[in-house]
C-alpha positions as CSV (number, residue, x, y, z in Angstrom):
1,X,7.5,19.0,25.5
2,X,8.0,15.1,24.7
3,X,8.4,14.5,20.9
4,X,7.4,11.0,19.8
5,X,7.3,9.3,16.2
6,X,4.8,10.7,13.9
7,X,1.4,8.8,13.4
8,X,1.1,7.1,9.9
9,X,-1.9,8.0,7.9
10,X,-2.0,5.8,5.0
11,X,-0.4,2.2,3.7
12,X,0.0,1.7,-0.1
13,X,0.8,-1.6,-1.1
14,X,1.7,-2.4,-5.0
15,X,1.6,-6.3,-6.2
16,X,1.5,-7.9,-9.5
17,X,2.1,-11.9,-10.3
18,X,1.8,-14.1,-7.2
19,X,0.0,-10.9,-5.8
20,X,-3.4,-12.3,-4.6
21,X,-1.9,-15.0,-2.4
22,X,0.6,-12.3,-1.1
23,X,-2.1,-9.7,-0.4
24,X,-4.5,-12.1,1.5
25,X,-1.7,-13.0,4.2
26,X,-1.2,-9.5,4.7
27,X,-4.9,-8.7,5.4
28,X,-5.7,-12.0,7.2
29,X,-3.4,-10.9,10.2
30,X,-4.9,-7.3,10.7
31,X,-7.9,-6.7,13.2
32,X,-11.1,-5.7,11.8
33,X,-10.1,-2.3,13.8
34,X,-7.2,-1.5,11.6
35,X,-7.1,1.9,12.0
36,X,-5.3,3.3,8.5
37,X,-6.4,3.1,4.9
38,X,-4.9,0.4,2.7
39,X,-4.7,1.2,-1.1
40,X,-4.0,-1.0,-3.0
41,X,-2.8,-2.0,-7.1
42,X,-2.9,-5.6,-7.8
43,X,-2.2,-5.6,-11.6
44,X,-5.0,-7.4,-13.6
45,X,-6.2,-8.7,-16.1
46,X,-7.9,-5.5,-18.4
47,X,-11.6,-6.8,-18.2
48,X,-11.6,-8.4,-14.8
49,X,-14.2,-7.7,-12.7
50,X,-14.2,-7.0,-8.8
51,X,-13.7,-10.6,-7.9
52,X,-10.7,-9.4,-6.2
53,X,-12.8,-7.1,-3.3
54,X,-14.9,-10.3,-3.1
55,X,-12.2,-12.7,-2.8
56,X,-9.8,-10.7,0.1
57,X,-12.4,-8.9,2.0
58,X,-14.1,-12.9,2.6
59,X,-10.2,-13.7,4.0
60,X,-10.1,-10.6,6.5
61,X,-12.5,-8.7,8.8
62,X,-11.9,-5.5,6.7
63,X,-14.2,-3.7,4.2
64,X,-12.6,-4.4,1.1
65,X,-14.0,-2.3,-2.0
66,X,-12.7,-1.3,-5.4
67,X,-11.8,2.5,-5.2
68,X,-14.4,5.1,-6.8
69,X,-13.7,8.3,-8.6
70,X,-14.4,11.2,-6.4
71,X,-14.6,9.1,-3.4
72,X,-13.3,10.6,-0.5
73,X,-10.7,8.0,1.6
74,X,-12.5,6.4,4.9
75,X,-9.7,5.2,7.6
76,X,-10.3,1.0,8.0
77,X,-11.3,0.3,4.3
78,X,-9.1,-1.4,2.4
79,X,-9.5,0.3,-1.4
80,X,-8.6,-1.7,-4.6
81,X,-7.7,0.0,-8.0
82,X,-10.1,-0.9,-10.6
83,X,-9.2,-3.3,-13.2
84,X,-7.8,-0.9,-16.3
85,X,-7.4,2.3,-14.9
86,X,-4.9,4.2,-13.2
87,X,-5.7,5.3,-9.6
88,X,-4.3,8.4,-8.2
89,X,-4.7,9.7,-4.8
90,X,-5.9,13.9,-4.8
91,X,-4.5,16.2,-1.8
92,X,-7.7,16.5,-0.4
93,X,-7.5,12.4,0.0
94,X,-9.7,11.4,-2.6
95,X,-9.9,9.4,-5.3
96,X,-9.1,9.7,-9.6
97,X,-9.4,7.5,-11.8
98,X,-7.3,7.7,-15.4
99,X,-7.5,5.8,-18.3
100,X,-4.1,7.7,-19.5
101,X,-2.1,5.1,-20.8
102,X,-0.2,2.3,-19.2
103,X,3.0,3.2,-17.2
104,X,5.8,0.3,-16.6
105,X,3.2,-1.4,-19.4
106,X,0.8,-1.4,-16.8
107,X,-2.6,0.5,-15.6
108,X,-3.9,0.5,-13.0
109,X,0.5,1.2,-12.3
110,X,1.7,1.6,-8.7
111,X,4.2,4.3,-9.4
112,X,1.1,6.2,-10.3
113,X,-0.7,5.0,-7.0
114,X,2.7,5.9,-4.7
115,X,3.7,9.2,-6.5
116,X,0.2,10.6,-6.2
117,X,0.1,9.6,-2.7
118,X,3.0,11.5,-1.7
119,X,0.8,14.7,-2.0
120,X,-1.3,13.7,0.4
121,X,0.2,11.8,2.9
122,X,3.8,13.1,2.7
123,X,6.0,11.3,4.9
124,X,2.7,10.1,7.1
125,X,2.9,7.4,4.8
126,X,3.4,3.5,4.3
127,X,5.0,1.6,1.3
128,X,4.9,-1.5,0.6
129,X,6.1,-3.8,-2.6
130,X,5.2,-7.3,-3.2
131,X,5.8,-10.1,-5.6
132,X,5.5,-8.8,-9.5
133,X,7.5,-9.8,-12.5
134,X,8.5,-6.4,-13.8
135,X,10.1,-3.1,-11.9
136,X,6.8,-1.1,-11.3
137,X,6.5,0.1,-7.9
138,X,10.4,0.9,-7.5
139,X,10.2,4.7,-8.3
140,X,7.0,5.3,-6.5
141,X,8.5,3.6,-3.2
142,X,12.1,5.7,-3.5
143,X,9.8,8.5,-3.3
144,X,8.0,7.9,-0.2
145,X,11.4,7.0,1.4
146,X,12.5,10.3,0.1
147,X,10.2,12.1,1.2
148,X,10.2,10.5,5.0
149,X,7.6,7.9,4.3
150,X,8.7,4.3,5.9
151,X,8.9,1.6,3.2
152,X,8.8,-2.8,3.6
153,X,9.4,-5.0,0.3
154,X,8.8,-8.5,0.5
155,X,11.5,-11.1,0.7
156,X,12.7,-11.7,-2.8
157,X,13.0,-15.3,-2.1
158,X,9.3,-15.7,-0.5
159,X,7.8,-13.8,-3.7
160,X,6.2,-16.1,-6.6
161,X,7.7,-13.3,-9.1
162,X,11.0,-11.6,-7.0
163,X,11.7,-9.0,-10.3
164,X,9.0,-6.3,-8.0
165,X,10.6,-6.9,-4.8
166,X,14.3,-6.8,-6.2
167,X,13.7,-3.7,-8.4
168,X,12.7,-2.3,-5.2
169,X,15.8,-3.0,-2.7
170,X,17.7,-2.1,-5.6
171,X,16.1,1.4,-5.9
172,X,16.1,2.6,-2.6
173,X,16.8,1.8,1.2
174,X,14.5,-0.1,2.6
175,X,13.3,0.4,6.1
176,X,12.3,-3.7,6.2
177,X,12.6,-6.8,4.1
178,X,10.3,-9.2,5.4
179,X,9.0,-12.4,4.1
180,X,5.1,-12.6,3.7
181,X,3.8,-14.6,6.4
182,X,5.5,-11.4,8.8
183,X,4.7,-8.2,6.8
184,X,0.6,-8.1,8.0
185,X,2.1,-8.6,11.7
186,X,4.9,-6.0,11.9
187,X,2.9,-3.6,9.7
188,X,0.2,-3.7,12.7
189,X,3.2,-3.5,15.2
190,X,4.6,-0.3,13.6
191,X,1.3,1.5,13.0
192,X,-0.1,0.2,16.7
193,X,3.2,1.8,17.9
194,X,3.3,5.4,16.1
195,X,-0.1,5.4,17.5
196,X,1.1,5.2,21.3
197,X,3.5,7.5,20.5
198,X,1.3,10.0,19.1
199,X,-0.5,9.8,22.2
200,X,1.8,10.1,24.1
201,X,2.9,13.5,22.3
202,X,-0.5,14.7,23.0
203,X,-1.1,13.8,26.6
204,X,2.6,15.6,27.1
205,X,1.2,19.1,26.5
């Protein structure tokens, strides 16, 4: 029997100041055929409204929607956490929606995000911090390393806010630092490659 790396599921990505411009270089260098989930928390402003679907899904050839309560996680759709609310991730891969309040002074947080979506994915899963000004994400992404999950932070020193990304190296090991321009690139690498392998596995029985 070959054995081969397991096949990722899911990619989380937290970002906060600096995160829009961060986010769209990420997206514009995946195929429209991406074949995982990307959920994200870009930490906003409590009363925005879903410019933020509008504005990355016209930079990539993804579907790019604001995350629903109840909805059930589609493979390919990149998912955004509504402005004000936390998102959490269910183990039947759906979505909540929480209005409890904020956690590292901020909701939608992305410790909430990666904590939750350790249930589901468990080490099937992809972290990833980006520029921010304060520590959240750090907990949530020692978690999924914990738990077998493989984990990029942006380069501190490519990040419009590096307090995120630091906070981040600082609480865990990290699998890959990477500045921007390279994470949407080796992000398609590694997922196009546990893939293969996968296969691989399969065809070997």
């Amino acid at each position: 029997m070959k054995l081969g790396k397991k096949r990722f599921e899911a990619v989380v990505i937290g970002s906060s100041a600096g995160g829009i411009k961060a986010l769209s270089a990420i997206l514009v260098a995946l195929p429209s055929d991406f074949p995982l989930p990307i959920i994200i928390v870009q930490h906003l402003h409590p009363h925005s409204d879903s410019y933020l679907a509008k504005i990355l899904e016209a930079k990539c050839g993804l579907k790019v929607k604001q995350a629903d309560e109840k909805e059930a996680i589609t493979d390919g759709v990149v998912y955004l956490a509504p402005p004000n609310y936390h998102l959490l991730i269910e183990e039947d891969r759906s979505f909540s929606l929480s209005i409890e309040g904020p956690v590292n002074f901020a909701r939608p947080a992305v410790d909430v995000l990666f904590e939750t979506a350790i249930y589901a994915y468990r080490d099937k899963l992809i972290g990833i911090i980006l520029t921010g000004a304060n520590h959240d994400g750090s907990q949530g992404l020692k978690k999924i390393k914990q738990i077998g999950g493989y984990v990029i932070v942006q380069e501190p020193k490519t990040a419009e806010a590096d307090a995120m990304p630091q906070a981040a190296i600082a609480a865990t090991k990290v699998d890959k630092i990477l500045p921007i321009e390279q994470i949407g690139p080796y992000l398609l690498q590694l997922v196009n490659r546990s893939m293969r392998n996968a296969l691989y596995v399969n065809r070997s029985f």
